[in-house]
C-alpha positions as CSV (number, residue, x, y, z in Angstrom):
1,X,-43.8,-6.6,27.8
2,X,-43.9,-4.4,31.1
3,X,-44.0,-7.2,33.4
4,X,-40.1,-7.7,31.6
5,X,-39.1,-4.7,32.2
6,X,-37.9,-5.2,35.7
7,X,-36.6,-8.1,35.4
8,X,-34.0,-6.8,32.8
9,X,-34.0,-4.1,34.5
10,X,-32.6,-5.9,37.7
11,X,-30.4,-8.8,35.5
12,X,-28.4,-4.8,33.8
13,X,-28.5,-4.0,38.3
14,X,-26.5,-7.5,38.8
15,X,-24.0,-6.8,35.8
16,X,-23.7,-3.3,37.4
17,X,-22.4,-4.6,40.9
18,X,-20.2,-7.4,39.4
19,X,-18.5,-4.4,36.5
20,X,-18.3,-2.0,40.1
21,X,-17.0,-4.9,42.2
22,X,-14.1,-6.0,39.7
23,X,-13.4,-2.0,39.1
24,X,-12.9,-1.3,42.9
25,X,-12.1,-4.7,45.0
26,X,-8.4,-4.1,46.3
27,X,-8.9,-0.7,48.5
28,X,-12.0,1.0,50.4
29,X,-12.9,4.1,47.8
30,X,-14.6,7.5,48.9
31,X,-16.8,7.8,46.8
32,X,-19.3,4.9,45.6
33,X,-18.8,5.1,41.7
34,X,-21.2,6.2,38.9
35,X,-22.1,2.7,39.0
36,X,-23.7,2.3,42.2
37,X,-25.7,5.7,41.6
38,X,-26.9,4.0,38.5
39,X,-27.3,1.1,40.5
40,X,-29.7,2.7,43.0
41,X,-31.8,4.9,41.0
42,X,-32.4,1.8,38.8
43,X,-33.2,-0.2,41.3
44,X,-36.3,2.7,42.8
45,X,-37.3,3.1,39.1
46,X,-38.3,-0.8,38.8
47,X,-41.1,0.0,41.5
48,X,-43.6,2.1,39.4
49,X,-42.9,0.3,36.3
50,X,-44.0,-2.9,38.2
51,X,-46.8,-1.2,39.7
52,X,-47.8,-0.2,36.0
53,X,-48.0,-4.0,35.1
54,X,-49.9,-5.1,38.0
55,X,-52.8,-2.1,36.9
56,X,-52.6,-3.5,33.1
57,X,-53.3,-6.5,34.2
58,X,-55.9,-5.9,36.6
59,X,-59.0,-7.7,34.4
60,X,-56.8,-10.7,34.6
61,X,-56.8,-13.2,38.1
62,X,-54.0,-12.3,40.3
63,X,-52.7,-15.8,40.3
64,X,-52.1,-15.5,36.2
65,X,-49.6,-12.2,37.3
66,X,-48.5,-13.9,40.4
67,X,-45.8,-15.8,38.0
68,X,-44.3,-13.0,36.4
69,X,-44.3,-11.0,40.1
70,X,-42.6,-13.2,41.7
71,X,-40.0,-13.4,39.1
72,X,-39.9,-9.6,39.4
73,X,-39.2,-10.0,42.9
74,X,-36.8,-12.5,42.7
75,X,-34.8,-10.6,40.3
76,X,-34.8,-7.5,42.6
77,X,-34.0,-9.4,45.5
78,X,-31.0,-11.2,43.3
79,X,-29.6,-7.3,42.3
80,X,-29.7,-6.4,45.7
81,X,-27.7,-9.1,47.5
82,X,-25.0,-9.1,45.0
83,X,-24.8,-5.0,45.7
84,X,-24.4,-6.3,49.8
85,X,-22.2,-8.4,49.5
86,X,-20.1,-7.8,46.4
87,X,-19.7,-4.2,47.7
């Protein structure tokens, strides 16, 4: 179940910059939002719980993890565009 948690972790990220983005599109705004703080301590919080996944599974090959961390990555990687160029 941890190696899920960042990926929903990053897919609630996404729906975070798309809610922020339809919120605030017309006119530049001071301050970033409650959703972009949410946004980026969300997004620092996925680290350790990834890291806890890769040490429970550390009897297991790497390439049986490798799936689920690359998924973890993508996921990331997904949340993170759409906050660059949505905002």
């Amino acid at each position: 179940m941890s190696g899920l948690a960042p990926i929903f972790v990053s897919l609630f990220c996404v729906a975070l910059v798309l809610v922020g983005a339809a919120k605030f599109c017309a006119p530049p705004h001071l301050d970033e939002g409650t959703e972009a703080h949410i946004f980026h301590l969300l997004m620092v919080a996925q680290l350790p719980i990834a890291l806890s996944f890769i040490f429970t599974r550390a009897g297991k090959p790497f390439v049986q993890i490798l799936p689920v961390l690359a998924l973890q990555v993508f996921a990331w990687a997904v949340a993170a565009s759409a906050a660059a160029l949505l905002t």
